[in-house]
C-alpha positions as MATLAB code, in Angstrom:
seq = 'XXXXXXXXXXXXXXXXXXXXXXXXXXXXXXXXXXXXXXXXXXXXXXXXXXXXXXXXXXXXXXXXXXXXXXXXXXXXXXXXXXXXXXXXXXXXXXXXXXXXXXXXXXXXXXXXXXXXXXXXXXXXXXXXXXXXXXXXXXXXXXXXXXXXXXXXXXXXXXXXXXXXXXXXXXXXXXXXXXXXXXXXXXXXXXXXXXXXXXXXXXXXXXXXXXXXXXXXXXXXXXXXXXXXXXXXXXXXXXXXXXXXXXXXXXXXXXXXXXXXXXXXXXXXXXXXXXXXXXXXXXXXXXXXXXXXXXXXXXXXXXXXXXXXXXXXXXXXXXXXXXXXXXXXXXXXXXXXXXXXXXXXXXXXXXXXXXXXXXXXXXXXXXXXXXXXXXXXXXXXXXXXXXXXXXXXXXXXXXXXXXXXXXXXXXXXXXXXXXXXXXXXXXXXXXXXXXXXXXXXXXXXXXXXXXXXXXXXXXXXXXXXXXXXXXXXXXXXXXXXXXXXXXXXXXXXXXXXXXXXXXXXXXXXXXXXXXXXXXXXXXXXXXXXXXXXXXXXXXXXXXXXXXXXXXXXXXXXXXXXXXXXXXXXXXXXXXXXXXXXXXXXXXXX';
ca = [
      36.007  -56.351   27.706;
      32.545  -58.160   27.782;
      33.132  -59.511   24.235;
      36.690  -60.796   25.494;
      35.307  -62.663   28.444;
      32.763  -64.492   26.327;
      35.114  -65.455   23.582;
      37.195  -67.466   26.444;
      33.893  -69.121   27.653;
      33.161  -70.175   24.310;
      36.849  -71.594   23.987;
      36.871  -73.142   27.245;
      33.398  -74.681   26.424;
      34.283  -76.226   23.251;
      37.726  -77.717   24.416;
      35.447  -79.370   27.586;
      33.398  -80.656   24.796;
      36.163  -81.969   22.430;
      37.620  -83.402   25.745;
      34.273  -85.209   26.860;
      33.801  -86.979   23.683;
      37.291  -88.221   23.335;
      37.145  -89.967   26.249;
      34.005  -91.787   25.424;
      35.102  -95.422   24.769;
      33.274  -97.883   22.376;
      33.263  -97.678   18.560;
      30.208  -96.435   16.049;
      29.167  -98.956   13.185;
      26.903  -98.257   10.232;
      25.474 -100.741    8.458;
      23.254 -100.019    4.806;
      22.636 -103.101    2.491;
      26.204 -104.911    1.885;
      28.441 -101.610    3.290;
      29.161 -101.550    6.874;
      30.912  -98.476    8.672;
      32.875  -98.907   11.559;
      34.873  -96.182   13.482;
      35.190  -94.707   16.806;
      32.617  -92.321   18.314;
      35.276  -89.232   18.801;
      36.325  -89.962   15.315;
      32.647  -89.901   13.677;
      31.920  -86.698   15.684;
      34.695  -85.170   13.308;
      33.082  -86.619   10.045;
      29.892  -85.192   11.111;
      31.269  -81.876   11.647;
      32.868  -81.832    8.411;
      29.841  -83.206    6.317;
      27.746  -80.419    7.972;
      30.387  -78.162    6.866;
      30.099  -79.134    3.365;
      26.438  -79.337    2.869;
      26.546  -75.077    4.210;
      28.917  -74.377    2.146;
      27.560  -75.952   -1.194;
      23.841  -74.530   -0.215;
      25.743  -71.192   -0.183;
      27.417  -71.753   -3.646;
      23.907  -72.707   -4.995;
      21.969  -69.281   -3.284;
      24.568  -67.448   -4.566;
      24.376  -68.440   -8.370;
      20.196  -68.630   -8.186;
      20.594  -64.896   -6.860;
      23.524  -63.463   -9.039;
      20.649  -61.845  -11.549;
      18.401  -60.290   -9.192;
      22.114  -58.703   -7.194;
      23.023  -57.515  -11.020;
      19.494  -55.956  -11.502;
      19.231  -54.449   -7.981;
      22.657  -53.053   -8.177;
      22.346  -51.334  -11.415;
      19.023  -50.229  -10.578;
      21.262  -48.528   -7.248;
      23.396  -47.613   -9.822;
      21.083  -45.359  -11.844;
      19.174  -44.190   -8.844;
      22.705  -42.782   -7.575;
      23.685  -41.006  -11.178;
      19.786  -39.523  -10.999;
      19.670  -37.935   -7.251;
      23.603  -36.781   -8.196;
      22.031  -34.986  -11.112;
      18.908  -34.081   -8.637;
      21.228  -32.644   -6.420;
      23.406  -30.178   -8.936;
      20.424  -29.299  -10.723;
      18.732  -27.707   -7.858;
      22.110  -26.169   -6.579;
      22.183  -24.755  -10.283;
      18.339  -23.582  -10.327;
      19.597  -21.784   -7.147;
      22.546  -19.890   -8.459;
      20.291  -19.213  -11.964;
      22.560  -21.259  -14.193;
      20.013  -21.682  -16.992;
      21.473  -24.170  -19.156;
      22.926  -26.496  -16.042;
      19.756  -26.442  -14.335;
      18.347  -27.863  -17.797;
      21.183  -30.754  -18.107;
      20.571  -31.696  -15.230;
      16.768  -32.006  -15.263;
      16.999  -33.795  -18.556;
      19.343  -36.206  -16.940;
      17.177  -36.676  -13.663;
      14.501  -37.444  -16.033;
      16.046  -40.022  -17.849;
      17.307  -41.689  -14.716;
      14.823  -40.890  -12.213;
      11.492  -40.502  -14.067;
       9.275  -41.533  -11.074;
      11.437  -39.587   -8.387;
       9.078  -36.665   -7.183;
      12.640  -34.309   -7.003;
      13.087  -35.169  -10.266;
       9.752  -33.462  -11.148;
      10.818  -30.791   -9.240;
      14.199  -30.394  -10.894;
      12.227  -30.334  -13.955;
       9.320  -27.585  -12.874;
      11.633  -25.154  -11.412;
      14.138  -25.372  -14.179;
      11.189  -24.555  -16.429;
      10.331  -21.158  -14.323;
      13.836  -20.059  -14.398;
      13.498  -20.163  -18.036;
      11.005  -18.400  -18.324;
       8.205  -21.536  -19.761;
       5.161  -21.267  -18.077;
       3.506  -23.530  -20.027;
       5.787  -26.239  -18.885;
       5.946  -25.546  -15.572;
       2.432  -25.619  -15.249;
       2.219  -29.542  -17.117;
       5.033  -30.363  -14.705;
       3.086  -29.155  -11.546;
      -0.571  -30.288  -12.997;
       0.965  -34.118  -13.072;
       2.486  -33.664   -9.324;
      -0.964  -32.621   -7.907;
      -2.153  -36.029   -9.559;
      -0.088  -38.229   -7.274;
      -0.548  -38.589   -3.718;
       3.337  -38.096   -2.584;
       3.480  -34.792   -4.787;
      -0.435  -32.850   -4.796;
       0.447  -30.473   -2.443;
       3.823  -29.660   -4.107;
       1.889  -30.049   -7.401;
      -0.804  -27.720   -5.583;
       1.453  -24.572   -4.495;
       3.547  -24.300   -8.080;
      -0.039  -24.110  -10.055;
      -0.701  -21.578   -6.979;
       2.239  -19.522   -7.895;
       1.672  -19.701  -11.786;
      -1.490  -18.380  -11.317;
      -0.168  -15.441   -8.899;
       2.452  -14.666  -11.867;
      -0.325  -14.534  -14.349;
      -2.388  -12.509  -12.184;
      -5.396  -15.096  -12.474;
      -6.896  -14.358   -9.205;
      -9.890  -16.760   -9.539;
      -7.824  -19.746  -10.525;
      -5.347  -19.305   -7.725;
      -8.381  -18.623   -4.629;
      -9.370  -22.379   -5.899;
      -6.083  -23.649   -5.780;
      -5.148  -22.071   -2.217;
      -8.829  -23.491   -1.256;
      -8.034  -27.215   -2.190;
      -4.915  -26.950   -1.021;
      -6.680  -26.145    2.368;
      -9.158  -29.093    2.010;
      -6.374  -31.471    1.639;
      -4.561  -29.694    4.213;
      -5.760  -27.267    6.945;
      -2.454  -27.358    8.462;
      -1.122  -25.791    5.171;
       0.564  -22.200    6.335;
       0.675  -20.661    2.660;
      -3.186  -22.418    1.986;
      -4.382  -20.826    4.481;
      -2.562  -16.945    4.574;
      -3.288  -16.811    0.853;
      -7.207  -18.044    1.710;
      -7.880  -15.199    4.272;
      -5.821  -12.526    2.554;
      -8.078  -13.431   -0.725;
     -11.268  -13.254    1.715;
      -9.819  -10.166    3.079;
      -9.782   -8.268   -0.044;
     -12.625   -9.385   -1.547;
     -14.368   -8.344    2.348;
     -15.587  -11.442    3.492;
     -15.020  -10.645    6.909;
     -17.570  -14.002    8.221;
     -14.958  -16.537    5.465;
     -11.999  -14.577    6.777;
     -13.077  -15.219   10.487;
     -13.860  -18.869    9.862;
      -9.880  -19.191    8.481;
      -8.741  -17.874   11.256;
     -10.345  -19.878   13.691;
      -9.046  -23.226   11.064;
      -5.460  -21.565   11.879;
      -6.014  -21.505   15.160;
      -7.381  -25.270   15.828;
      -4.344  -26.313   13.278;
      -1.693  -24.342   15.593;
      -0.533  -21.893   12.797;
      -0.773  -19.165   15.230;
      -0.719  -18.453   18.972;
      -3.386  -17.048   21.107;
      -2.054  -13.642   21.099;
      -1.838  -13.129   17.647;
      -5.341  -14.800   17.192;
      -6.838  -12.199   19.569;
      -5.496   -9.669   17.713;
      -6.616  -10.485   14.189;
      -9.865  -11.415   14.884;
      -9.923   -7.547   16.502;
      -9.134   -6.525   13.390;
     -11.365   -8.436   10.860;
     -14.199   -7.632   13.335;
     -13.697   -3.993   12.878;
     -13.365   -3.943    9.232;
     -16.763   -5.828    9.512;
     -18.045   -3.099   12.123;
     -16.278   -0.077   10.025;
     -18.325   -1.765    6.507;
     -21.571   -2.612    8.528;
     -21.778    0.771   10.409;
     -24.222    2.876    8.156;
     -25.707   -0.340    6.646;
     -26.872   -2.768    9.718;
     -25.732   -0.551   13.189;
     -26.747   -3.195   15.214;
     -24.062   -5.613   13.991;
     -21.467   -3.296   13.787;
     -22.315   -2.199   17.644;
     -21.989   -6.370   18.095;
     -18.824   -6.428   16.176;
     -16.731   -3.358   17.268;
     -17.729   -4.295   21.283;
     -16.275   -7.729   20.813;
     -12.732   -6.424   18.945;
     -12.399   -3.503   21.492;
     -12.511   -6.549   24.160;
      -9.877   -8.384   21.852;
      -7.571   -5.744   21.013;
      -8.524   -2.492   23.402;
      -5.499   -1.245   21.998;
      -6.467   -0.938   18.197;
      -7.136    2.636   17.317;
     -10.101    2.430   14.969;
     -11.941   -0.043   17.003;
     -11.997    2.238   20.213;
     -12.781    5.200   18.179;
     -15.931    3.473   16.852;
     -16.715    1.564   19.940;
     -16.503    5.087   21.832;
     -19.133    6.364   19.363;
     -21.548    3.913   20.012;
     -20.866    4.266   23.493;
     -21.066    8.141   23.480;
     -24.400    7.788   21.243;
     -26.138    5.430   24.240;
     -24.918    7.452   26.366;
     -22.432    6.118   28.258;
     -19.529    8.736   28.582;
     -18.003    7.077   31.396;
     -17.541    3.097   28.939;
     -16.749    5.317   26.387;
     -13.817    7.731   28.350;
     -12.122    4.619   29.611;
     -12.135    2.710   25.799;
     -10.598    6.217   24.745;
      -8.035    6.391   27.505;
      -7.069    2.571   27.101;
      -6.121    2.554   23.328;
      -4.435    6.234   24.246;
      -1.679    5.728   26.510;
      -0.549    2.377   24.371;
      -1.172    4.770   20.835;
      -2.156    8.466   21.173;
      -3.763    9.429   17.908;
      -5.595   11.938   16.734;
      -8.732   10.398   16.145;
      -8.605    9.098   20.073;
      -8.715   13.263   20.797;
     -11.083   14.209   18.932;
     -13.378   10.909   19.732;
     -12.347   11.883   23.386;
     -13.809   15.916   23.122;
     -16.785   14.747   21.161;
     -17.639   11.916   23.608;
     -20.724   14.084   25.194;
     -22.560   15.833   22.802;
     -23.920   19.009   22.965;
     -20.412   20.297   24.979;
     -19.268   23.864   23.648;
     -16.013   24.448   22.513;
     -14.310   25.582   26.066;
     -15.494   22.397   27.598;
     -14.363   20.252   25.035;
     -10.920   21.873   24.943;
     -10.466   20.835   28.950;
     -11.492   17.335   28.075;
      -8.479   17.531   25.079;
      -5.879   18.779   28.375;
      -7.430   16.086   30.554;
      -6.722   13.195   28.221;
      -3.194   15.148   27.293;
      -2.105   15.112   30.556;
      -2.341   11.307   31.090;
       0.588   11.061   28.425;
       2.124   14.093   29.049;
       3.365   13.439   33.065;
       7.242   12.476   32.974;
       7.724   12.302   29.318;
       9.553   14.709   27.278;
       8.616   17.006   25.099;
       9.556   14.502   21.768;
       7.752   11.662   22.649;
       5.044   10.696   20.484;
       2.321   11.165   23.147;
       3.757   14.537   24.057;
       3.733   15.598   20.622;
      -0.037   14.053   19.928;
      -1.102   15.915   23.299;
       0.000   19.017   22.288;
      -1.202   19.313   18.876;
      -4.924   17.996   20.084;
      -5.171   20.679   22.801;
      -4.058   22.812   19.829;
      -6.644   21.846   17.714;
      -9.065   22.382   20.298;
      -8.090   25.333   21.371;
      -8.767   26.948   17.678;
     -11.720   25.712   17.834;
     -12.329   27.189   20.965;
     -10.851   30.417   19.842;
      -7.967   30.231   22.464;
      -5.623   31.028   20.011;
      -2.991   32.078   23.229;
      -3.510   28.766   24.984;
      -3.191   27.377   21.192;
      -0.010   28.927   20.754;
       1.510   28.120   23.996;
       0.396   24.196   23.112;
       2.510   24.596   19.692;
       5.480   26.657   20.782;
       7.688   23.863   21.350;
       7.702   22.689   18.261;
       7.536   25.702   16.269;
      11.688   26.093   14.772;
      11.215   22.742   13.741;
       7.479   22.387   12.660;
       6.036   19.493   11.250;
       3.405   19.672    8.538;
       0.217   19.433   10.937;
       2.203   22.291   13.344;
       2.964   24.534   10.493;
      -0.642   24.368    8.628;
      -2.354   24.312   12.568;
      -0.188   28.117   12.958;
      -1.525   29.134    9.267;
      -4.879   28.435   10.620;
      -4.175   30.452   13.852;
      -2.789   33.538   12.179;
      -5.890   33.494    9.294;
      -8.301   33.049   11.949;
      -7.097   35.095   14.803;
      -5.327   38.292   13.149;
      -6.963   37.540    9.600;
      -3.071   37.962    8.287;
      -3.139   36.403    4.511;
       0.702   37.212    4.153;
       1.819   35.271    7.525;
      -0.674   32.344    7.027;
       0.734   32.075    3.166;
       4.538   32.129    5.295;
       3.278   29.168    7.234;
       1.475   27.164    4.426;
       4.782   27.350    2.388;
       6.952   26.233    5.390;
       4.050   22.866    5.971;
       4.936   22.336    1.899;
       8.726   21.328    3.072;
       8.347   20.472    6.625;
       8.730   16.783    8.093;
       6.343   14.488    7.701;
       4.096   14.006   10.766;
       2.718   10.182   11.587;
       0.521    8.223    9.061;
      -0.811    5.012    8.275;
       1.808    3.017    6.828;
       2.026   -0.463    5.841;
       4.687   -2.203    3.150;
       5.799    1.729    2.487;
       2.313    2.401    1.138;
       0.956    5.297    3.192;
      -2.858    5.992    3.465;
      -5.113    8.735    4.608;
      -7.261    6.023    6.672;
      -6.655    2.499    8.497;
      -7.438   -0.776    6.038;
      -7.405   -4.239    7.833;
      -4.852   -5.348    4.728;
      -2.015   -4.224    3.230;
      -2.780   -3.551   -0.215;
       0.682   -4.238   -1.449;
       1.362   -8.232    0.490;
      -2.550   -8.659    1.489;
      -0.871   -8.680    4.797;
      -3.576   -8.538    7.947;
      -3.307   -5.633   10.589;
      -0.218   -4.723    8.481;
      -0.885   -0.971    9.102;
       0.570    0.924   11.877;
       0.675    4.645   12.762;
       3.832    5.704   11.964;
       5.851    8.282   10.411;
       6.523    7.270    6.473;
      10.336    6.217    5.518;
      12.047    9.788    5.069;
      13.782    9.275    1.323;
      17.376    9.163    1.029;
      19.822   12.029    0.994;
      20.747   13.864   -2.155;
      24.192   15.694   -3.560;
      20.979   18.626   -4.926;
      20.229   21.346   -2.913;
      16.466   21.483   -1.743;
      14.069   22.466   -4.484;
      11.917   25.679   -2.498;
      14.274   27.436   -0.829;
      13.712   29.744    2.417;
      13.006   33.408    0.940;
      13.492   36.475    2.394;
       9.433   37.369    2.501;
       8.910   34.729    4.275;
      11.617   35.239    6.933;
      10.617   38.404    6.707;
       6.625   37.491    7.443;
       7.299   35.016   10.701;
       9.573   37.745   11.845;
       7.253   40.675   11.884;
       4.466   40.824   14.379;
       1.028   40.453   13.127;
      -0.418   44.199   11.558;
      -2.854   46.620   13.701;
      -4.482   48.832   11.767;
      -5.395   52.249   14.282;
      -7.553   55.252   12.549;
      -6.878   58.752   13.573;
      -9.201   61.186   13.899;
      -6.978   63.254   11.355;
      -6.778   60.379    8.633;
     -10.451   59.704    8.746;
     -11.168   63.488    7.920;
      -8.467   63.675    5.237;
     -10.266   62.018    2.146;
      -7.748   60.031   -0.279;
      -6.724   62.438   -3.618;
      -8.461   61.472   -6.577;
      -6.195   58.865   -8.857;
      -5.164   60.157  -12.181;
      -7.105   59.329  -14.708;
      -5.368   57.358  -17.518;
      -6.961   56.935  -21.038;
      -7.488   53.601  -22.113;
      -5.615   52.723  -24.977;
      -7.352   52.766  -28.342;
      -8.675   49.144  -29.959;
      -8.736   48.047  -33.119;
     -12.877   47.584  -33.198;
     -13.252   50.933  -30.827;
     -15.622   53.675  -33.061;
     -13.808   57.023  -33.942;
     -13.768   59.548  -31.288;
     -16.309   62.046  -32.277;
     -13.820   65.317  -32.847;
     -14.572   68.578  -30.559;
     -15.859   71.354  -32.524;
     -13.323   74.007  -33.508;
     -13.265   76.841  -31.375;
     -13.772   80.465  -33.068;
     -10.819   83.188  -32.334;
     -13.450   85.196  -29.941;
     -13.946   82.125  -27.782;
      -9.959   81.499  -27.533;
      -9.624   84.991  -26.873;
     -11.610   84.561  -23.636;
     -10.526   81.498  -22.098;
      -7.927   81.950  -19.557;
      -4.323   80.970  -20.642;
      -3.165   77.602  -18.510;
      -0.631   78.598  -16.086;
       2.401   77.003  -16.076;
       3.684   74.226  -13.669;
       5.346   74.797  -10.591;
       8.440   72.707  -10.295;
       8.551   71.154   -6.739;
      12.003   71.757   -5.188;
      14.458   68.847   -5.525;
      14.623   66.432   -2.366;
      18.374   65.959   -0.445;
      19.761   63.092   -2.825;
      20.478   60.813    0.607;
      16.769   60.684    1.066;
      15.355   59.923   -2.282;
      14.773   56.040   -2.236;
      16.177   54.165   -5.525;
      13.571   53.702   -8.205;
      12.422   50.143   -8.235;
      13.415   48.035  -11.957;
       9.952   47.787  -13.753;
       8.913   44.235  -15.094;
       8.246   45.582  -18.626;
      10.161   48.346  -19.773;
       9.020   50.275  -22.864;
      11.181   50.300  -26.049;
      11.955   53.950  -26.839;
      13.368   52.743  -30.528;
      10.369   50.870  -31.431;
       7.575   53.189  -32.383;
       4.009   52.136  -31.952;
       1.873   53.508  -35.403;
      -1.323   55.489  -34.856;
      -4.001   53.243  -35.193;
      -5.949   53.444  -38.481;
      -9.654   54.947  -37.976;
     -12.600   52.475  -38.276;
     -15.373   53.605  -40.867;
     -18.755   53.793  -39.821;
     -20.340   51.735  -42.448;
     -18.010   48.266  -42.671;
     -18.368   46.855  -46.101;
     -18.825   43.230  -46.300;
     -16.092   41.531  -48.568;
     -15.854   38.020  -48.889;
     -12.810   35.942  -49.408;
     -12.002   34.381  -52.789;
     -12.427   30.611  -51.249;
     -15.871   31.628  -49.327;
     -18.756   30.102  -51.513;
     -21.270   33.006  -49.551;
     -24.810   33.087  -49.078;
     -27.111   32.971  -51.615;
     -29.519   35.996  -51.573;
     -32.731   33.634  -52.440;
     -32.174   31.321  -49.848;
     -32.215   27.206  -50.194;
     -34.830   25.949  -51.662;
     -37.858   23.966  -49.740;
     -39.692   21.555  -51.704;
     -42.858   21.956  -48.825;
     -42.740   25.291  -49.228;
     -42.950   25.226  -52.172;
     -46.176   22.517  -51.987;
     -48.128   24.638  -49.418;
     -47.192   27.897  -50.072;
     -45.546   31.050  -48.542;
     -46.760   31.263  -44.874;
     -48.916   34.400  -45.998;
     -50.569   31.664  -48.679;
     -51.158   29.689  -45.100;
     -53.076   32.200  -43.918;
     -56.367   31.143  -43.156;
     -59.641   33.268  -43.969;
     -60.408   35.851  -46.504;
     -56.922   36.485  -46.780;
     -55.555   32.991  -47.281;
     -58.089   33.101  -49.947;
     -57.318   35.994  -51.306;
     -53.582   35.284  -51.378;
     -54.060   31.775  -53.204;
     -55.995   33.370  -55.931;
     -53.144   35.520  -56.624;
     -55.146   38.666  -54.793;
];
């Protein structure tokens, strides 16, 4: 509407000034040299007009024809840079859906056409790595790190080369440039402090932390957190080596993170060893109700020292309790509660308040609740068979809570995963169960050991009558002749007078046949004798054992090797020293 308004000004402007000049009077003369010009002002208005006109439009005939060449130039230079990001474009869509020979094409056509265009480079690298050229990849990426647009490009694909060729060294100074040029850098700087990490340079590892935190990589929260856990690691390496340190260290990441297990376990320690039961209760009781772990219990019953056994197992149901109040009986605290007032309680030989800790969970045991009742009924009853029942059960029972991180699963807590060199990557949990199978399970129940758990645990009681009655001798049975056993020496024959006057043996007395209900069925023995197969006497062994030798043995000669020193200094009654050395060397 606006531009509507102003065109009709503009009209009604112009037509006020055509109207104003042709009502001027008087007429307009030009005179140059001999020509004179005469004509009307309204009329040499118009002429003006027109001769502007002209002159505009011939300058614009001459710009165009001086700048036809460069327009040619520019536009075929457009031209080219169009075919070169067209080819940019499919190439990468082809490196993405791994189309080999495409991604190549195209990269050899972006080169051609876009040599300079950093994409192009690109294009070129990553085609390389999906076929499998190193070599060229790496010459593609070392001449983008030399140009400014491309060096941290250039800088992360010589990173990743060097990960692929497992060339730690050469990729820790990569990541570490990378970082110079820019602290901001989010891969730079995880790969720096997972490198420092591993290697366990806790101080470098802090210091990159504190560069991710000024650059904004990460919040406050998470910064608290892992600079809890590089300062245990650094407590947990420093704590037999420089105590005073560690002390330093693990105080400072239990104020950071008061819910990381290890660091309250060792800050309790220190606590407990100055002293201080009360700091150290509370750091114990903190990191418990936000993780209840075993090493919190046991931390928490040895936090005075010098406390028996009884008093250490009230501590245990002191601490339980505080996770145990409105929680059922599957909850992980519960379950932790339970099975450290167990463990106490063994250890306080309360094997009834031990039991009653562990019933719950006893038709479905875990492997710490099945091995923690093996230990009960060994200890308590000194039952072999029953604690073998409840070892086998712990060998196919479900797995109780570990350290886990990446689905590697350790016996301890590491500050890093060793499989991403993720920080504080491990967390106490149970592992990934493995997936179901068509195969029936490989150790099967069995009826012994049904048959064990069932049964209560043996009392042996002794009589008055079974302690008099003395056990009946056990048959003697011969031992069965060996092939290097001497010959029996053979009784001497006994004369007809002597036979005469030995008693004859009397004859067995058959014992009378049982009721054929009663008699139990004879068991199948492992090895049964063959009956067809009969076993020759062995041969007797003479006393004197001639020695034969072989055909192939060369023997021993009977004078011995020879000795050329001997032979020099004599026979060692020649060395004899004295009359009788000279004697002997005289030939006496």
């Amino acid at each position: 509407m606006l531009r509507i308004v102003l065109f009709f000004v503009l009209i009604a402007l112009a037509g006020a000034g055509a109207a104003w000049v042709a009502d001027q009077p008087g007429d307009f003369v030009l005179t140059w040299g001999g020509f004179r010009v005469s004509t009307t002002f309204p009329r040499f208005v118009f002429l003006l007009g027109v001769f502007a006109a002209a002159v505009v439009l011939v300058w614009s005939i001459l710009t165009t024809i001086w700048r036809t060449p460069g327009r040619l130039r520019r536009r075929r230079h457009e031209k080219r840079h169009a075919r070169g990001r067209h080819a940019i474009t499919h190439g990468l869509l082809a490196v993405g859906h791994g189309d080999t020979a495409l991604a190549r094409r195209h990269a050899e056509a972006a080169r051609r056409l876009a040599p300079n265009d950093p994409l192009a480079l690109l294009l070129h690298a990553q085609s390389a790595q999906l076929e499998g050229n190193p070599d060229e990849a790496q010459r593609v990426f070392r001449a983008m790190a030399e140009r400014d647009d491309t060096r941290l490009l250039g800088l992360r694909g010589l990173f990743i080369e060097a990960q692929r060729a497992d060339d730690a060294v050469a990729a820790v100074m990569i990541a570490e440039e990378a970082i110079k040029l820019s602290p901001s850098s989010t891969w730079a700087s995880h790969a720096v402090l997972g490198f420092r990490c591993a290697r366990g340079d806790w101080s470098g590892a802090l210091a990159i932390l504190d560069s991710n935190l000024s650059a904004g990589l990460i919040d406050k929260t998470a910064y608290r957190r892992q600079r809890g856990v590089l300062l245990t690691a650094r407590a947990l390496e420093l704590e037999t080596m420089d105590r005073d340190v560690a002390r330093e260290s693990v105080m400072e990441a239990v104020k950071l993170a008061p819910t990381l297990v290890p660091a309250a376990v060792l800050a309790a320690r220190f606590e407990s060893e100055a002293h201080q039961v009360r700091r150290a209760m509370k750091l114990v009781e903190a990191a418990w109700l936000a993780n209840p772990h075993p090493d919190l219990a046991d931390a928490y019953a040895h936090v005075k020292l010098g406390d028996s056994a009884r008093q250490r197992l009230q501590r245990v149901e002191t601490l339980a309790a505080k996770t145990s109040v409105n929680t059922p009986a599957s909850a992980p605290g519960h379950v932790e509660g339970q099975l450290a007032i167990a463990r106490a309680a063994i250890d306080a030989a309360e094997f009834a308040r031990a039991r009653e800790a562990l019933k719950p969970y006893v038709n479905d045991p875990t492997q710490r609740v099945a091995l923690l009742m093996a230990e009960i009924e060994r200890t308590e009853h000194g039952d072999g068979g029953r604690a073998r029942a409840w070892t086998l059960r712990a060998v196919r029972a479900r797995h109780d809570p570990a350290w886990t991180a990446d689905g590697y699963v350790s016996d301890r807590w590491r500050p890093v995963s060793p499989v991403t060199g993720r920080l504080d990557a491990f967390q106490w949990q149970t592992p990934v169960a493995s997936l179901p199978s068509d195969k029936g399970s490989t150790i099967e129940s069995s009826a012994f050991e049904e048959a064990m758990l069932a049964a209560p645990p043996p009392k042996r009681v002794t009589t008055p009558s079974e302690s008099a009655v003395e056990p009946a001798p056990a048959a003697v049975v011969p031992a069965a002749a060996q092939d290097n056993s001497p010959p029996e020496a053979k009784a001497p024959e006994m004369t007809p007078e002597v036979k005469a006057s030995e008693p004859a043996p009397a004859e067995p007395v058959k014992p009378a046949p049982e009721p054929a209900e009663s008699s139990p069925s004879a068991e199948t023995p492992v090895f049964r004798a063959r009956a067809d197969l009969g076993k020759p006497a062995p041969a007797p062994i003479p006393t004197v054992i001639p020695i034969v030798r072989a055909p192939d043995d060369p023997g021993i000669d009977d004078e011995g090797p020879s000795d050329e020193f001997t032979e020099q200094i004599g026979t060692p009654k020649a060395q004899a020293g004295g009359w009788r050395g000279f004697w002997s060397r005289w030939g006496g």
